[in-house]
N, CA, C and O atoms as a GROMACS GRO file, in nm:
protein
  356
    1UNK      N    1  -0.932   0.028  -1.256
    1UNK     CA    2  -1.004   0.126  -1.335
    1UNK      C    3  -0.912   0.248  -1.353
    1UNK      O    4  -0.848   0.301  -1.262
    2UNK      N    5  -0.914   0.287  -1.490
    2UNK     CA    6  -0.796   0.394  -1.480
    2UNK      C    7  -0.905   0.497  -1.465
    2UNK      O    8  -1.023   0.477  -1.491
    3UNK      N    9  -0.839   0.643  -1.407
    3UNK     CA   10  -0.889   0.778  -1.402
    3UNK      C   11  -0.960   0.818  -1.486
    3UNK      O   12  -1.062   0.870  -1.441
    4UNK      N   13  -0.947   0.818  -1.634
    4UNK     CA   14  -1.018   0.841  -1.750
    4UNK      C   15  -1.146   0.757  -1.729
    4UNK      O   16  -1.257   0.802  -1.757
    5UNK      N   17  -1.131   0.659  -1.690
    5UNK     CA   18  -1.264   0.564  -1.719
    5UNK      C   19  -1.373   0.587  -1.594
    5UNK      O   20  -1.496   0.584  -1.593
    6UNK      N   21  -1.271   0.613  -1.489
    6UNK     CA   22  -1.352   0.662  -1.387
    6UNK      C   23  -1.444   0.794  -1.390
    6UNK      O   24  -1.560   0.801  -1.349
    7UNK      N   25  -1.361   0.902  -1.452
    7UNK     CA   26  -1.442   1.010  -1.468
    7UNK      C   27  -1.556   0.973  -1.601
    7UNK      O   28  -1.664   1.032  -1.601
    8UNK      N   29  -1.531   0.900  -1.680
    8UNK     CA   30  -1.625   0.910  -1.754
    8UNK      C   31  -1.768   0.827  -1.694
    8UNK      O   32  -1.886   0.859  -1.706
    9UNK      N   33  -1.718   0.738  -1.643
    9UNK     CA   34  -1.859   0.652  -1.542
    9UNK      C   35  -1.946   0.754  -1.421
    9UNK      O   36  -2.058   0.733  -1.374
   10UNK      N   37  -1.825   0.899  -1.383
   10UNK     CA   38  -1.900   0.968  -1.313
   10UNK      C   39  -1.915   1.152  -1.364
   10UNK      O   40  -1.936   1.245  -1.285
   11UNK      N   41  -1.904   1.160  -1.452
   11UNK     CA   42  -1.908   1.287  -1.546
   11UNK      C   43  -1.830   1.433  -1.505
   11UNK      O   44  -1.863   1.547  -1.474
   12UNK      N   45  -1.667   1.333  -1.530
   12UNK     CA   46  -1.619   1.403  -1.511
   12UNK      C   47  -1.436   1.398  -1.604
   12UNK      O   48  -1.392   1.292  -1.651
   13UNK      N   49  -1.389   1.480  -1.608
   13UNK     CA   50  -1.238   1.377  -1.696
   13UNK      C   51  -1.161   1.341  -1.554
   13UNK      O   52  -1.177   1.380  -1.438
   14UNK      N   53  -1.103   1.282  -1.594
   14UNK     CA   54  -0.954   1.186  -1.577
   14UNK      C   55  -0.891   1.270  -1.457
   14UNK      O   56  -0.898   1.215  -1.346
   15UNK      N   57  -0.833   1.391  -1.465
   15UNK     CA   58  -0.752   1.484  -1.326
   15UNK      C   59  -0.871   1.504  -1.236
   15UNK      O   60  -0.848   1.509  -1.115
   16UNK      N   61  -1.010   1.518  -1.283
   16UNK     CA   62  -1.064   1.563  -1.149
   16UNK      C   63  -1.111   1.462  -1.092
   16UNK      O   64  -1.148   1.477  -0.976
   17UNK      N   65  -1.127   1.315  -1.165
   17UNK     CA   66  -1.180   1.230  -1.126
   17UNK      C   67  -1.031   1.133  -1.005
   17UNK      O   68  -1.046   1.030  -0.938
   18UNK      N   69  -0.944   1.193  -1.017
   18UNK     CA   70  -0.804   1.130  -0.979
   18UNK      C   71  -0.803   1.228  -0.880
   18UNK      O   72  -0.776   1.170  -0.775
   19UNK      N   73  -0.823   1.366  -0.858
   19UNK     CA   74  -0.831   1.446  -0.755
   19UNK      C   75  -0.919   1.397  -0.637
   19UNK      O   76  -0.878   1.370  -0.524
   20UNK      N   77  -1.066   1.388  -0.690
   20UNK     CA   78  -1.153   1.364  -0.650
   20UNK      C   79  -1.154   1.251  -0.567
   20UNK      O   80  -1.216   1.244  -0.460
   21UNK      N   81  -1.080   1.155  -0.620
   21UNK     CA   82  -1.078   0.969  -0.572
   21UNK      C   83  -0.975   1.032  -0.453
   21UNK      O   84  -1.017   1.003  -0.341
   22UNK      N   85  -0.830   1.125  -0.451
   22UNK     CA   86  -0.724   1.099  -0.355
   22UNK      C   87  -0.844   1.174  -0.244
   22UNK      O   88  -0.844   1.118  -0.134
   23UNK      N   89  -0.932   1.276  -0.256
   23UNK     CA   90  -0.976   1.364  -0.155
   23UNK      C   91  -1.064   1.258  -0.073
   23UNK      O   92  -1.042   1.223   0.043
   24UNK      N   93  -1.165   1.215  -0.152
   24UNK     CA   94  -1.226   1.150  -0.057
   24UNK      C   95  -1.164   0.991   0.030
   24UNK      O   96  -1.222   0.938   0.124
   25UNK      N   97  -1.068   0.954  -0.017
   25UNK     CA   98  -0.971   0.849   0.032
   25UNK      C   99  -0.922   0.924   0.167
   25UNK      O  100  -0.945   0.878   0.279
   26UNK      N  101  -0.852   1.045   0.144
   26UNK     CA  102  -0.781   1.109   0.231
   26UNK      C  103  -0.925   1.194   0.399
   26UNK      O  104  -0.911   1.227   0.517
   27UNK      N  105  -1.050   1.188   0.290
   27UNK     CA  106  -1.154   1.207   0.501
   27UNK      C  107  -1.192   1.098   0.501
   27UNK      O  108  -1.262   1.092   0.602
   28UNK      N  109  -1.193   0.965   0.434
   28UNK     CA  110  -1.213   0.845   0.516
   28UNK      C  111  -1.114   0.802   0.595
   28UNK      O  112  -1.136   0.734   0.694
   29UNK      N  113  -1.006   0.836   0.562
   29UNK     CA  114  -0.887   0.793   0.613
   29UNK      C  115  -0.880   0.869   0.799
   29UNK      O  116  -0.860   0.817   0.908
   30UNK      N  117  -0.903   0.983   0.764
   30UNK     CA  118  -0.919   1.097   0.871
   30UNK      C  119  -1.040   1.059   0.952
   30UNK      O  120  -1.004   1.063   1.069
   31UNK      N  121  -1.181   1.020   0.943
   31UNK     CA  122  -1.246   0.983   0.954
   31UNK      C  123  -1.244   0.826   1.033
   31UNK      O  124  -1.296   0.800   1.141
   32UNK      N  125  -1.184   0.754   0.962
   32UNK     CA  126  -1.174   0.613   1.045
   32UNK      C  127  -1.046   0.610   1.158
   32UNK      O  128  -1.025   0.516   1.234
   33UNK      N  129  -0.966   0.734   1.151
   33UNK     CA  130  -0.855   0.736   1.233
   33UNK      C  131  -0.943   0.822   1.355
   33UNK      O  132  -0.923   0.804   1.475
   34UNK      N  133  -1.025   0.902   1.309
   34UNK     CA  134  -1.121   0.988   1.442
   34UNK      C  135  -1.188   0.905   1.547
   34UNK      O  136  -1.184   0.931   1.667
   35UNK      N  137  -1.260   0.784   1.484
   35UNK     CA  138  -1.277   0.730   1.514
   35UNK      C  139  -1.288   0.603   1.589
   35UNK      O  140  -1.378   0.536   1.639
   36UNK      N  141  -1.126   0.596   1.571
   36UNK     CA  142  -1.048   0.462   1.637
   36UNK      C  143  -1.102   0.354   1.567
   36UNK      O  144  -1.129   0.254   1.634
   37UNK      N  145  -1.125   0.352   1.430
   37UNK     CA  146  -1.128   0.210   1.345
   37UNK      C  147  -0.973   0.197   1.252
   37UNK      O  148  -0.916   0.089   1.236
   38UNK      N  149  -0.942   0.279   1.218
   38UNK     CA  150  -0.854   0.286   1.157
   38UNK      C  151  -0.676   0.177   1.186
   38UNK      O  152  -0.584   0.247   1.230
   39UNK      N  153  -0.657   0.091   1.171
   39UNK     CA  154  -0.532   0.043   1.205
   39UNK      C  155  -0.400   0.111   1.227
   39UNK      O  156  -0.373   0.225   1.188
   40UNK      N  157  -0.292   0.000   1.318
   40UNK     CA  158  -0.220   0.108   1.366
   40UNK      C  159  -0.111   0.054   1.261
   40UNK      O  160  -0.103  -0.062   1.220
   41UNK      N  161  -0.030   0.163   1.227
   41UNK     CA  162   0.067   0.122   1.120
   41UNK      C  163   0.195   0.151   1.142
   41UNK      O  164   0.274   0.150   1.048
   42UNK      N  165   0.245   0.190   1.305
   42UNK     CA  166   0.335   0.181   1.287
   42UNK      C  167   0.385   0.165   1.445
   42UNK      O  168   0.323   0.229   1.530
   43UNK      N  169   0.499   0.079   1.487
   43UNK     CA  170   0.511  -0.008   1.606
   43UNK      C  171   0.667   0.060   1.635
   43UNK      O  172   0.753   0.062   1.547
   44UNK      N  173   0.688   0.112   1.771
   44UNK     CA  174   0.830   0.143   1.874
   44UNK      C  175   0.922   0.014   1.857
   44UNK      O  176   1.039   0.003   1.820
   45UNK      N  177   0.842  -0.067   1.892
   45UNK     CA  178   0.927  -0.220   1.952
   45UNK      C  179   0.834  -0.301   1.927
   45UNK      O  180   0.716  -0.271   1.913
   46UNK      N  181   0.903  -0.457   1.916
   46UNK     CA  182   0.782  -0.552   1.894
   46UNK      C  183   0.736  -0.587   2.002
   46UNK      O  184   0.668  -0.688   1.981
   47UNK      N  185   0.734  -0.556   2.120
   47UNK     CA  186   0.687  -0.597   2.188
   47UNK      C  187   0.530  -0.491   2.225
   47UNK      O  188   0.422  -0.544   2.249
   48UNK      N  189   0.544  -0.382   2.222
   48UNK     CA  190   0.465  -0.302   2.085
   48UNK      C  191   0.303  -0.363   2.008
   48UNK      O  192   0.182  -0.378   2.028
   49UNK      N  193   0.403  -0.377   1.919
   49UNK     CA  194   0.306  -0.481   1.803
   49UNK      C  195   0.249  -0.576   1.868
   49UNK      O  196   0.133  -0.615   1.856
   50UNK      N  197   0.350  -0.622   1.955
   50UNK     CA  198   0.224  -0.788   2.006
   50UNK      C  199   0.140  -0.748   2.080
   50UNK      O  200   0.020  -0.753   2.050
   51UNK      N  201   0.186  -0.699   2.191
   51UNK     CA  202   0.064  -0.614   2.263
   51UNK      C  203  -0.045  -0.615   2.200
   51UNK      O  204  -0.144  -0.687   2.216
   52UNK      N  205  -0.018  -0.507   2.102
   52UNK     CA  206  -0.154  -0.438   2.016
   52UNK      C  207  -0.256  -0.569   1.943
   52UNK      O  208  -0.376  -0.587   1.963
   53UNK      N  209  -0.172  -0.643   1.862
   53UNK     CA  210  -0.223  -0.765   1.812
   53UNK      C  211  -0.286  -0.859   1.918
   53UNK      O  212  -0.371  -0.939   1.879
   54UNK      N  213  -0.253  -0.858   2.047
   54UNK     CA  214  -0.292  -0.974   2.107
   54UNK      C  215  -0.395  -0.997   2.125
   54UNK      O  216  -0.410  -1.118   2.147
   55UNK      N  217  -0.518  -0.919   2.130
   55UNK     CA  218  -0.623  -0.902   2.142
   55UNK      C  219  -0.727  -0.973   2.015
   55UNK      O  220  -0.839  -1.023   2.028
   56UNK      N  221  -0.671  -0.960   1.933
   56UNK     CA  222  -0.738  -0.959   1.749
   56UNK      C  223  -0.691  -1.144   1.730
   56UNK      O  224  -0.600  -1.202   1.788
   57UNK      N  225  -0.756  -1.182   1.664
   57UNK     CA  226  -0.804  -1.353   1.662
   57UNK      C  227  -0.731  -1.361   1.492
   57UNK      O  228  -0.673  -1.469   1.475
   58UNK      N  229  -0.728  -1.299   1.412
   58UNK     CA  230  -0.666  -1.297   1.282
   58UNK      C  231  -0.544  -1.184   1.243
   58UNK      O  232  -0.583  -1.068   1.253
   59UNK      N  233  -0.458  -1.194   1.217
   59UNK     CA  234  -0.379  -1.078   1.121
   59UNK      C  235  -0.357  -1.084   0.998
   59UNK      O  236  -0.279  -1.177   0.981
   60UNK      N  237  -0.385  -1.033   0.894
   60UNK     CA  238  -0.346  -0.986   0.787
   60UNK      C  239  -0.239  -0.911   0.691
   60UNK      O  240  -0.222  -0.792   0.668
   61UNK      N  241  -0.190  -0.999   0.656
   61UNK     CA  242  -0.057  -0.948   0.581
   61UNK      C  243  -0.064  -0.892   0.444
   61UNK      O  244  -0.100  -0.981   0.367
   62UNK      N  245  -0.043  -0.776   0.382
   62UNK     CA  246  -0.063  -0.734   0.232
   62UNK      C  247   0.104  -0.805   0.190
   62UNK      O  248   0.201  -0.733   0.210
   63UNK      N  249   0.118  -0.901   0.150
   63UNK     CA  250   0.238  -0.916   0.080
   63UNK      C  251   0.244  -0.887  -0.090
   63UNK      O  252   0.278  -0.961  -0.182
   64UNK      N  253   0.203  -0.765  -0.089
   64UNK     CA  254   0.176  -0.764  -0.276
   64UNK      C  255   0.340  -0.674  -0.286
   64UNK      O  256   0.400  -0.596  -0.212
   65UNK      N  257   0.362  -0.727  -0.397
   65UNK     CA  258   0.545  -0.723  -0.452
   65UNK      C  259   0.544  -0.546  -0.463
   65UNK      O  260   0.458  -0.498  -0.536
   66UNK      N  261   0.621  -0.470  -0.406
   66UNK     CA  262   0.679  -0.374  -0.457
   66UNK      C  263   0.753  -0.344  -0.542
   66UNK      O  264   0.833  -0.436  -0.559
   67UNK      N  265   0.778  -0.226  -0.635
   67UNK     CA  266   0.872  -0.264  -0.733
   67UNK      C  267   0.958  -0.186  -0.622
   67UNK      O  268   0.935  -0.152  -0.506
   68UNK      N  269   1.118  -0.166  -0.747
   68UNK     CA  270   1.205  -0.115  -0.644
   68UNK      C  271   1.339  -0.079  -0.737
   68UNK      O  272   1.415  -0.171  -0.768
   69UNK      N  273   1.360   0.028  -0.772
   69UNK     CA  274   1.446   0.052  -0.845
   69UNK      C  275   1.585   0.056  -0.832
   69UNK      O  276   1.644   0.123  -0.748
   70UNK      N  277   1.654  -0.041  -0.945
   70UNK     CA  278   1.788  -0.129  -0.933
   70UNK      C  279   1.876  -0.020  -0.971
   70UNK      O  280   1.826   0.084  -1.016
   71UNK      N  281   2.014  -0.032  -0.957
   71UNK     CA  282   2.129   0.050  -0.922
   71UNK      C  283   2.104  -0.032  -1.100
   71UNK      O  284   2.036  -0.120  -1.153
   72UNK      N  285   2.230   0.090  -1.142
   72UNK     CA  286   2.285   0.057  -1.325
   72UNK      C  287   2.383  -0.026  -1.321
   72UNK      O  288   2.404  -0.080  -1.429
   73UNK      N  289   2.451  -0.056  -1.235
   73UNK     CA  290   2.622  -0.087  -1.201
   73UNK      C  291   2.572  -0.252  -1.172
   73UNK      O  292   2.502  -0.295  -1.080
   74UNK      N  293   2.611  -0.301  -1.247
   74UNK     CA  294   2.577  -0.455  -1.240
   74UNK      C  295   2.622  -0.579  -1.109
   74UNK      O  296   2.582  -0.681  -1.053
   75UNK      N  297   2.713  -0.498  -1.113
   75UNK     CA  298   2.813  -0.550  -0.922
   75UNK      C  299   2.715  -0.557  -0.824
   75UNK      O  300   2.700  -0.654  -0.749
   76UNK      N  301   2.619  -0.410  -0.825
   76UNK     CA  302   2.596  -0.368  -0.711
   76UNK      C  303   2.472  -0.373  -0.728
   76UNK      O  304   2.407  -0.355  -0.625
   77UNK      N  305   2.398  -0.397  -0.852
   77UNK     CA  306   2.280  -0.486  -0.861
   77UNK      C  307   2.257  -0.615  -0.819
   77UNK      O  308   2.142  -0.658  -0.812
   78UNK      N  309   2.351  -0.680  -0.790
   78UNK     CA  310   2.338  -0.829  -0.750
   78UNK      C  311   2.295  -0.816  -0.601
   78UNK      O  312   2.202  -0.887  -0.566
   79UNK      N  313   2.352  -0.734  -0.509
   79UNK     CA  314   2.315  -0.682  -0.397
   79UNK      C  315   2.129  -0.682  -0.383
   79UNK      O  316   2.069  -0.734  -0.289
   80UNK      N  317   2.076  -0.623  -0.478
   80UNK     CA  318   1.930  -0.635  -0.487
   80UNK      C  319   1.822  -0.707  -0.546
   80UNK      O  320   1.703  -0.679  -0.559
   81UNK      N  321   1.933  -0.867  -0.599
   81UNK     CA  322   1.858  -0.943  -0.690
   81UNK      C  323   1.786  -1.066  -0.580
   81UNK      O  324   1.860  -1.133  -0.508
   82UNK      N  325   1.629  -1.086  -0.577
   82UNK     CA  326   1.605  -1.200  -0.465
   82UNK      C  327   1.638  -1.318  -0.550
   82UNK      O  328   1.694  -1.414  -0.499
   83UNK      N  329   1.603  -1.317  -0.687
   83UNK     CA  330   1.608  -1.433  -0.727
   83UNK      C  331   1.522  -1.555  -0.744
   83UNK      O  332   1.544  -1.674  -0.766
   84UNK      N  333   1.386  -1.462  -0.721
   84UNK     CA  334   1.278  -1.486  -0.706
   84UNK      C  335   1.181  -1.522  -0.865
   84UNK      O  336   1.094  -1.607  -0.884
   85UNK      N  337   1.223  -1.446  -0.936
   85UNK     CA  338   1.155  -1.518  -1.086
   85UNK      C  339   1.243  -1.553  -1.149
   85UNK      O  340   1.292  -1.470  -1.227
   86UNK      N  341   1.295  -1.678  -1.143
   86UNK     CA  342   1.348  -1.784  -1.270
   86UNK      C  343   1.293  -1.845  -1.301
   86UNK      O  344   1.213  -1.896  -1.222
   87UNK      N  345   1.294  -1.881  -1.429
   87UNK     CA  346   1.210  -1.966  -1.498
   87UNK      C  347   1.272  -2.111  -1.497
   87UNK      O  348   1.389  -2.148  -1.508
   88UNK      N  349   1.103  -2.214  -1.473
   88UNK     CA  350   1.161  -2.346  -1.419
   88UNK      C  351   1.100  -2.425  -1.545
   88UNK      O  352   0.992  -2.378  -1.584
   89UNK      N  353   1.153  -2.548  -1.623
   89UNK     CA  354   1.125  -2.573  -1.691
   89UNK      C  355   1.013  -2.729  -1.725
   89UNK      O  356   0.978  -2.755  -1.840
   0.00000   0.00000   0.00000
């Protein structure tokens, strides 16, 4: 849903409705971290992480693609190519 569409579903435009969405994101966030629901996001050592995980019966991975912006220099772009979308015929 873009910002525009959002504020118009709640009567408001587009910046305050984009204000509005980061504020209240940002005391749930505060809020579920007060609370100790909030996940931990960031690990010393893995031994760390397992610890913490060992307890929990599932983990969840967000693997959604980041973009990631490529050098101009074509050499040193290859350095950052996975090679991951070719087209197969």
């Amino acid at each position: 849903m873009t910002y525009d569409l959002l504020g118009l579903v709640s009567g408001m435009d587009g910046s305050n409705a984009k204000r509005n969405q980061e504020l209240g994101v940002a005391v749930l966030q505060e809020a579920l971290e007060h609370a100790g629901y909030a996940p931990k996001r960031e690990f010393a050592t893995v031994a760390e992480f397992e610890a913490y995980f060992q307890e929990h019966e599932t983990l969840l991975v967000d693997g959604t693609e980041q973009r990631k912006q490529r050098p101009g220099n074509k050499e040193t772009q290859k350095d950052y190519y996975s090679g991951k979308k070719k087209c197969t015929p």
